[in-house]
ZADO-1210 file (C-alpha; in nm, 4 decimals, padded with zeros to 6 digits):
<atoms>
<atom x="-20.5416" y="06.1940" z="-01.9165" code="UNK" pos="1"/>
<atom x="-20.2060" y="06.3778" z="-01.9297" code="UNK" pos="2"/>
<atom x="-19.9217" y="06.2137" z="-01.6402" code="UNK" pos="3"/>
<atom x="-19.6234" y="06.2958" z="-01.5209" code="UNK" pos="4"/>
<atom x="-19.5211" y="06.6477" z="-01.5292" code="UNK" pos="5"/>
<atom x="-19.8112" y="06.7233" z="-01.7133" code="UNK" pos="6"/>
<atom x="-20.0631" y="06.6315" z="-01.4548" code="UNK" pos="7"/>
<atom x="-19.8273" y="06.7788" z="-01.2123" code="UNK" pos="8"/>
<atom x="-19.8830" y="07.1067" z="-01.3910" code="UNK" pos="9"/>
<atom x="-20.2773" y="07.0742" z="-01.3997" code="UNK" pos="10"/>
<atom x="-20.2684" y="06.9815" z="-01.0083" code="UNK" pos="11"/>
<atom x="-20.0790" y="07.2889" z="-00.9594" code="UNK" pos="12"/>
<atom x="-20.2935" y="07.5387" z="-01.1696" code="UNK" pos="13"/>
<atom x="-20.6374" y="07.3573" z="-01.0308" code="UNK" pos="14"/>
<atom x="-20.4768" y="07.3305" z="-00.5940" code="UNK" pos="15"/>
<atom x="-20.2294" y="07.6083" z="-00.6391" code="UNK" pos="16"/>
<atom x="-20.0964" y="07.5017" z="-00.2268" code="UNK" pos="17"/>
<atom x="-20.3287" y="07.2646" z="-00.1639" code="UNK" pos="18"/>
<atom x="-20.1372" y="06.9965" z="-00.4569" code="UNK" pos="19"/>
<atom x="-19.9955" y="06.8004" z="-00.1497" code="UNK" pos="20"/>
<atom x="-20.3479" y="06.7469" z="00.0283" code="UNK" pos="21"/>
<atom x="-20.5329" y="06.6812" z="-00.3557" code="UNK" pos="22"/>
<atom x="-20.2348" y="06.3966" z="-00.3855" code="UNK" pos="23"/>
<atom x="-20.2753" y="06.2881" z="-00.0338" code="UNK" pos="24"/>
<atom x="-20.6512" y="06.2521" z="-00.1030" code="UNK" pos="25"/>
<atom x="-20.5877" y="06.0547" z="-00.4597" code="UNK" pos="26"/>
<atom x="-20.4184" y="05.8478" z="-00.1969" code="UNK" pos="27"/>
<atom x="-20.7100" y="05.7977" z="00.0085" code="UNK" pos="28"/>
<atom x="-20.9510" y="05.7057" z="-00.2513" code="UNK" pos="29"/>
<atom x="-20.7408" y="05.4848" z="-00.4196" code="UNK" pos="30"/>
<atom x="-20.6559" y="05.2565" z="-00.1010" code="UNK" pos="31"/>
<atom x="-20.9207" y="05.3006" z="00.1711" code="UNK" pos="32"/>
<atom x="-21.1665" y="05.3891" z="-00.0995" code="UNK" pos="33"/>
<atom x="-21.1651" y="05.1229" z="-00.2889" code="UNK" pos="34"/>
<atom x="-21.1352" y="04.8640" z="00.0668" code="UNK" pos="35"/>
<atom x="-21.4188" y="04.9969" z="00.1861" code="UNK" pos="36"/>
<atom x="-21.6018" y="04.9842" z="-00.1317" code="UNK" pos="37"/>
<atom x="-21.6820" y="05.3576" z="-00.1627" code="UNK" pos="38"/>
<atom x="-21.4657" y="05.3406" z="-00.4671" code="UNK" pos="39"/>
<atom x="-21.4637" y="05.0738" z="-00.7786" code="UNK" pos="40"/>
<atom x="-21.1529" y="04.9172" z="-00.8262" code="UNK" pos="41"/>
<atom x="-21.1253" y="04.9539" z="-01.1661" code="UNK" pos="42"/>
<atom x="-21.1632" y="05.3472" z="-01.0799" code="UNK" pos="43"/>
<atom x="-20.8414" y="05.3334" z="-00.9396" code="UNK" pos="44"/>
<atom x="-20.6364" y="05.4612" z="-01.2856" code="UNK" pos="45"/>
<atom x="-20.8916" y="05.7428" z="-01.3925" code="UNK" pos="46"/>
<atom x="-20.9327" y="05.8566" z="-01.0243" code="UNK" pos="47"/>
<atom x="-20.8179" y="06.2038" z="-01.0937" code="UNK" pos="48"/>
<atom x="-20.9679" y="06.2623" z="-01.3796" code="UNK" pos="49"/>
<atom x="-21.3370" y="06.0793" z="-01.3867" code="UNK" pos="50"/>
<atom x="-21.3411" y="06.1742" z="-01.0012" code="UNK" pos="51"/>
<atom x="-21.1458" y="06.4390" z="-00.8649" code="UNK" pos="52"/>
<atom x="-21.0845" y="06.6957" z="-01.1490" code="UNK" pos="53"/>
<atom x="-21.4525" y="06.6377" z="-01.2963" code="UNK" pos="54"/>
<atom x="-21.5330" y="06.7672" z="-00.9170" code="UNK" pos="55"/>
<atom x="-21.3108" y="07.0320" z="-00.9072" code="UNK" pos="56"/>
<atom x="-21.4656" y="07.1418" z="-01.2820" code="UNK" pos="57"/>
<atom x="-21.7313" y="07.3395" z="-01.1185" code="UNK" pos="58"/>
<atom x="-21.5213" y="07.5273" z="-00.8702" code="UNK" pos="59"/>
<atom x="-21.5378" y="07.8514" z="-01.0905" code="UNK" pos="60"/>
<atom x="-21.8672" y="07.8652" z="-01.0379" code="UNK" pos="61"/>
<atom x="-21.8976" y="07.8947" z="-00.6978" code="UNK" pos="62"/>
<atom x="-22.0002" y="08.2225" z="-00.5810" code="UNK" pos="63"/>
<atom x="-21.6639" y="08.4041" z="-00.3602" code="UNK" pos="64"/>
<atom x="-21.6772" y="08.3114" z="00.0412" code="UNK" pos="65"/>
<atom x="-22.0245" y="08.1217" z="-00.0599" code="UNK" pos="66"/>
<atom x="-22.1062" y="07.8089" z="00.2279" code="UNK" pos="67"/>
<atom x="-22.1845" y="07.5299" z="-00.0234" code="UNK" pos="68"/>
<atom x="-22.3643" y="07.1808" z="00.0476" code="UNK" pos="69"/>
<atom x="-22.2661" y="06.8458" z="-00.1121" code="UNK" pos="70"/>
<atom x="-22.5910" y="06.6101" z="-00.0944" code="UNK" pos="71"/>
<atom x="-22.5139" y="06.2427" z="-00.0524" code="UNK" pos="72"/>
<atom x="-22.1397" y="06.3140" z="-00.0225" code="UNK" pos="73"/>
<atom x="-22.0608" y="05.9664" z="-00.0497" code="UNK" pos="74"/>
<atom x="-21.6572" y="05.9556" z="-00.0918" code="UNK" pos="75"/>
<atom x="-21.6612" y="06.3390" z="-00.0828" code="UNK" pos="76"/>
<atom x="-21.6814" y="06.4167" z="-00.4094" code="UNK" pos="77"/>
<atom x="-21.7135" y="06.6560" z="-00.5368" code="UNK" pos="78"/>
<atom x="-21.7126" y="06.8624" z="-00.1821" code="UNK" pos="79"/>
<atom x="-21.3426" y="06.7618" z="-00.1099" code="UNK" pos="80"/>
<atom x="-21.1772" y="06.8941" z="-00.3976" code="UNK" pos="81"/>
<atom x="-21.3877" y="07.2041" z="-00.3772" code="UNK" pos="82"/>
<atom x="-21.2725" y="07.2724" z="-00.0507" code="UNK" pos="83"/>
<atom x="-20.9312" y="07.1911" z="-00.1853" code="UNK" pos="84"/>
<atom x="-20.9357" y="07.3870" z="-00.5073" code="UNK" pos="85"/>
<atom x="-21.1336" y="07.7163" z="-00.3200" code="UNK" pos="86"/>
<atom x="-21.0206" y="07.7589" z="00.0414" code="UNK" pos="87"/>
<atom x="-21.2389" y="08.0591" z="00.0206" code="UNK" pos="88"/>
<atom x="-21.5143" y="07.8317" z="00.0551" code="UNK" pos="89"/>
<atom x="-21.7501" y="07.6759" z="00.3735" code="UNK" pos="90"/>
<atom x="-21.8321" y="07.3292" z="00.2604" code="UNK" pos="91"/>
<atom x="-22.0609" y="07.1094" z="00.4371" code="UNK" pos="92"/>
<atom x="-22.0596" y="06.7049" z="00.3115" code="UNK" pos="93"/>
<atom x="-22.4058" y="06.5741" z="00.3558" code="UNK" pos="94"/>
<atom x="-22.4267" y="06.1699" z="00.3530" code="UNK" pos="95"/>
<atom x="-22.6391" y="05.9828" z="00.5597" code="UNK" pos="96"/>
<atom x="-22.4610" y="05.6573" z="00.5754" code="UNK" pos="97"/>
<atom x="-22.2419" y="05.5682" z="00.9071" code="UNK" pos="98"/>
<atom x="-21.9518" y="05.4074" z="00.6994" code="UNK" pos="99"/>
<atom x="-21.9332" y="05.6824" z="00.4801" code="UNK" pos="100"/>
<atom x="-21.9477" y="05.9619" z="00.7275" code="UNK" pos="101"/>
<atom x="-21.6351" y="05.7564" z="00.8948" code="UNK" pos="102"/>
<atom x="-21.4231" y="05.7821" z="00.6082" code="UNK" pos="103"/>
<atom x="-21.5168" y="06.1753" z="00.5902" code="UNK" pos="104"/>
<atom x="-21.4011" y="06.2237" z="00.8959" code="UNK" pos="105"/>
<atom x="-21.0695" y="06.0476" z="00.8612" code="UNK" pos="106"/>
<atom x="-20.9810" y="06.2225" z="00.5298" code="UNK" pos="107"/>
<atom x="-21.1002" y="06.5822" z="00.6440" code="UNK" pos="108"/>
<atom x="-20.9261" y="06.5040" z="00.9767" code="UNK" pos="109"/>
<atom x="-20.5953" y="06.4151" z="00.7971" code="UNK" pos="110"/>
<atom x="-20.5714" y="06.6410" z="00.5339" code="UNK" pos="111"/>
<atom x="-20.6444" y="06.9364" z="00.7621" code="UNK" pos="112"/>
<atom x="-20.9305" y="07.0937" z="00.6751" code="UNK" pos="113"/>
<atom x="-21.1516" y="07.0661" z="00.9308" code="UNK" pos="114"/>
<atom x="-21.2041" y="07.4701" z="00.9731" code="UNK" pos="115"/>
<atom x="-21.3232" y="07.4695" z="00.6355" code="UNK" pos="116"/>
<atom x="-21.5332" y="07.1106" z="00.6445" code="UNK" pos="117"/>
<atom x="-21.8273" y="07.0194" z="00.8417" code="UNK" pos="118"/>
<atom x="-21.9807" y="06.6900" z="00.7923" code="UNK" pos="119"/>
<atom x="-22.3209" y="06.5928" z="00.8906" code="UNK" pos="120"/>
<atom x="-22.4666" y="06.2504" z="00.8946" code="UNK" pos="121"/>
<atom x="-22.8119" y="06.3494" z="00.7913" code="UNK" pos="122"/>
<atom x="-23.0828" y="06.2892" z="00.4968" code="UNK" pos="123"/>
<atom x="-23.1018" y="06.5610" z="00.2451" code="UNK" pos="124"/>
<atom x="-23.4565" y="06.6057" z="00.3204" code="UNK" pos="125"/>
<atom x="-23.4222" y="06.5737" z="00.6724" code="UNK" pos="126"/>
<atom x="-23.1390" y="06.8915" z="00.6962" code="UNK" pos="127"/>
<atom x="-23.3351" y="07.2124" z="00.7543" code="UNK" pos="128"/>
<atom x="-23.0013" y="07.4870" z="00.7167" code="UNK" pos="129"/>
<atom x="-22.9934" y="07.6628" z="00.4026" code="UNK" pos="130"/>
<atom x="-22.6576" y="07.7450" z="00.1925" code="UNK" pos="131"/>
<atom x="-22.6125" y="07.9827" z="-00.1075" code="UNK" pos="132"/>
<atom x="-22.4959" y="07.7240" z="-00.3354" code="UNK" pos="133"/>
<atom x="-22.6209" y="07.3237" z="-00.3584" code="UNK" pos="134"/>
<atom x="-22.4260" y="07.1025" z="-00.5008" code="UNK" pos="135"/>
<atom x="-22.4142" y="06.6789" z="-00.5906" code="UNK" pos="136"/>
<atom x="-22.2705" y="06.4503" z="-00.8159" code="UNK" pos="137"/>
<atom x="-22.3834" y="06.1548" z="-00.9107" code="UNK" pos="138"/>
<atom x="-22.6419" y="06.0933" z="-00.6426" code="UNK" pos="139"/>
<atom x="-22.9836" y="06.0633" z="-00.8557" code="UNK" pos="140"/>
<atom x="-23.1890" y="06.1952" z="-01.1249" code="UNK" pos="141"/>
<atom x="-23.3291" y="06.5596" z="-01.1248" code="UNK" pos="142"/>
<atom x="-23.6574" y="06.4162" z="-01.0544" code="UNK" pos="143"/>
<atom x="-23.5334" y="06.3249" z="-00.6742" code="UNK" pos="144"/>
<atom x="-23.2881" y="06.5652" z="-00.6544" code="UNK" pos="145"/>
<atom x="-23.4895" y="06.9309" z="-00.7387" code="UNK" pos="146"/>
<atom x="-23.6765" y="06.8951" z="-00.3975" code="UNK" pos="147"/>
<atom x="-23.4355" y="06.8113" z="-00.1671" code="UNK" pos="148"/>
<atom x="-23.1896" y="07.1082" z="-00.3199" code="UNK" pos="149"/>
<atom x="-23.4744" y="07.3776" z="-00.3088" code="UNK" pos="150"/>
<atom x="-23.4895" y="07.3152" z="00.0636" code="UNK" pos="151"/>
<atom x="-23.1257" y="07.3831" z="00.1012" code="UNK" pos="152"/>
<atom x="-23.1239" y="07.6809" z="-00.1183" code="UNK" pos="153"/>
<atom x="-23.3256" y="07.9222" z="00.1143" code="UNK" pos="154"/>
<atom x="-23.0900" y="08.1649" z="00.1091" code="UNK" pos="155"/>
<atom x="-23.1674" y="08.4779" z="-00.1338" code="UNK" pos="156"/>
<atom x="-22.9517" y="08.4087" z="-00.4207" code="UNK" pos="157"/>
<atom x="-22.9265" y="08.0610" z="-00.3881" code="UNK" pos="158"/>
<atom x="-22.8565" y="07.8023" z="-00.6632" code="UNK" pos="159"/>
<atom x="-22.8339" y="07.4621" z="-00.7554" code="UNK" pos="160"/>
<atom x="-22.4429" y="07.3439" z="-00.9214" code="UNK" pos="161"/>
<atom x="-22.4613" y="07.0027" z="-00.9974" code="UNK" pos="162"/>
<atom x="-22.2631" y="06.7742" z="-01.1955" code="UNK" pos="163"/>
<atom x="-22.5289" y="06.5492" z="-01.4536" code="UNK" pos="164"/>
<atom x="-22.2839" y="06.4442" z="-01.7763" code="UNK" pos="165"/>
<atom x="-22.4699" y="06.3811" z="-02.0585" code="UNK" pos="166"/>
<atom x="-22.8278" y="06.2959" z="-01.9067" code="UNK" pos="167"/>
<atom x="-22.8501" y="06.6322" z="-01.7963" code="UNK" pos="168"/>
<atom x="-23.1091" y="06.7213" z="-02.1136" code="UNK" pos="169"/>
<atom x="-23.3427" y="06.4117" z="-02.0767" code="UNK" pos="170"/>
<atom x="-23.3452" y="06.5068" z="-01.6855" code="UNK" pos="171"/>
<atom x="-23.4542" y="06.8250" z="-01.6924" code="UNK" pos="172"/>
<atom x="-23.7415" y="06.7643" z="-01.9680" code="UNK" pos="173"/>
<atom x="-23.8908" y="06.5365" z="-01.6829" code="UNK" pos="174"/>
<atom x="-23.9109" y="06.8439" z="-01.4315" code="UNK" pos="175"/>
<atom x="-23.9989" y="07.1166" z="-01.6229" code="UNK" pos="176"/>
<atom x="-24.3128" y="07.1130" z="-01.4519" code="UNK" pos="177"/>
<atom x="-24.1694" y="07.1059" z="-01.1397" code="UNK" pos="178"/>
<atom x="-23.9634" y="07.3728" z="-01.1395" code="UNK" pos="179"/>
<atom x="-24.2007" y="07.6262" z="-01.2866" code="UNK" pos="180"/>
<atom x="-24.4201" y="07.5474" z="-00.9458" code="UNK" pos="181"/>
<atom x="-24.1356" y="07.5942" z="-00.7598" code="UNK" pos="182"/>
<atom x="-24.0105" y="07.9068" z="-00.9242" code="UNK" pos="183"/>
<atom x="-23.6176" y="07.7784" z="-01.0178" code="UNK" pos="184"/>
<atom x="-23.4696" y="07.8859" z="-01.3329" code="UNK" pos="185"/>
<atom x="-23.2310" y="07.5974" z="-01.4892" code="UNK" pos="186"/>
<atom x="-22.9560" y="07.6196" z="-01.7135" code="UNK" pos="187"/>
<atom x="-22.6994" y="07.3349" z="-01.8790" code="UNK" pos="188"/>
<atom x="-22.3705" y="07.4584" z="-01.8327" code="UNK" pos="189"/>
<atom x="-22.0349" y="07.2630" z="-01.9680" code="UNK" pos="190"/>
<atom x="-21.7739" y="07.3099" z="-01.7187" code="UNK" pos="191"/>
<atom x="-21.3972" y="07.1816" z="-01.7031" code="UNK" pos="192"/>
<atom x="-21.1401" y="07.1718" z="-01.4183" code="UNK" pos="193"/>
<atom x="-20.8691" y="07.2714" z="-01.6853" code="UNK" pos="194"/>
<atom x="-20.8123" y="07.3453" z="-02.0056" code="UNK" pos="195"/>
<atom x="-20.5926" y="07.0277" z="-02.0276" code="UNK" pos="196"/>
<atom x="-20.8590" y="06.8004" z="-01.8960" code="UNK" pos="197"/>
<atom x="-21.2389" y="06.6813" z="-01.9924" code="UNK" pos="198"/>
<atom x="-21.5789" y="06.8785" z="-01.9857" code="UNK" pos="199"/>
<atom x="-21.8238" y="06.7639" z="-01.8230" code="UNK" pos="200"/>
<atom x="-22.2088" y="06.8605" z="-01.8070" code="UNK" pos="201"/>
<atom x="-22.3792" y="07.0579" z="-01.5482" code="UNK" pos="202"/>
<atom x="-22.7132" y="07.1813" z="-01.4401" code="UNK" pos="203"/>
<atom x="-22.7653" y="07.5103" z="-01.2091" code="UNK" pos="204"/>
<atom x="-23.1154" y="07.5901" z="-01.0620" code="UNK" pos="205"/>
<atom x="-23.1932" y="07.9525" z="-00.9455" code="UNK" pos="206"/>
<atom x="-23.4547" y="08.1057" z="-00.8184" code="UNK" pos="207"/>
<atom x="-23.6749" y="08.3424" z="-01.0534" code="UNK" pos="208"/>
</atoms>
């Protein structure tokens, strides 16, 4: 991963304004993250690019002015450097756990984006709104992921973005079935934040 002014340039080209809030948020991760055990410690030197880049990777795929769910938002990734990378966007963080939801609500609180953030301590399954775009990184396989996303994505047009790596083949062998029932269209897309920084895999689900 490139440092100094080099990263400095990437933050720039991938948070334009928002650099001081992405930084702000490194910060977050790296201290309270890793306390409250949301974060690995030994995450704490690839944070921006294993974490917060890879998230921001699929940002140009986001449909303009699209509201956009992160299932089992966790540390907020990838739904906080979304929001950060495409103010255009309404992002909702979708975790279930109490602890988790806390820290949420500190870092969207402090970084000043609550206009654009909504957090809701709920179950994927048990949220009945529907966005244009789902999205979720590293939260499960496809197999318990495609039906809590084609809940969310009731809207016409909606899709599926969400970060898999390299798994994302094997995954979606084991629900082809599935998703001819349900009528979704899935492609593997390779995705990067910059052209200075990793790809990383990703599945989208449409509707037919």
């Amino acid at each position: 991963m490139c440092r100094g002014d080099a990263l400095n340039d990437i933050l720039a080209d991938v948070f334009g304004e928002m650099v001081p809030q992405a930084q702000q948020y490194h910060d977050f991760l790296a201290e309270a993250g890793i306390e409250r055990g949301l974060i690995g410690p030994r995450e704490r030197e690839r944070l921006w690019e294993r974490h917060i880049l890879n998230s921001a990777a699929i940002a140009d795929l986001m449909p303009e002015g699209s509201s956009v769910v992160d299932v089992g938002s966790g540390a907020g990734l990838p739904g906080i450097p979304l929001a950060l990378a495409r103010p255009d966007l309404r992002i909702t963080l979708l975790e279930p756990l109490l602890r988790r939801v806390n820290f949420l609500t500190e870092v969207v609180d402090n970084l000043g984006i609550t206009s654009q953030v909504e957090i809701l301590r709920r179950r994927a399954e048990e949220c009945h709104e529907s966005f244009d775009v789902v999205t979720g990184r590293a939260v499960g396989p496809l197999k318990r992921l495609v039906p809590w996303v084609y809940g969310l994505m009731a809207k016409p047009g909606g899709q599926a973005v969400l970060l898999k790596g390299g798994s994302a083949p094997d995954e979606l062998k084991a629900v082809d079935k599935s998703l001819d029932k349900l009528g979704l269209r899935a492609e593997i897309l390779t995705a990067r934040a910059h052209s200075e920084t990793e790809s990383t895999t990703v599945v989208r689900l449409r509707r037919a």
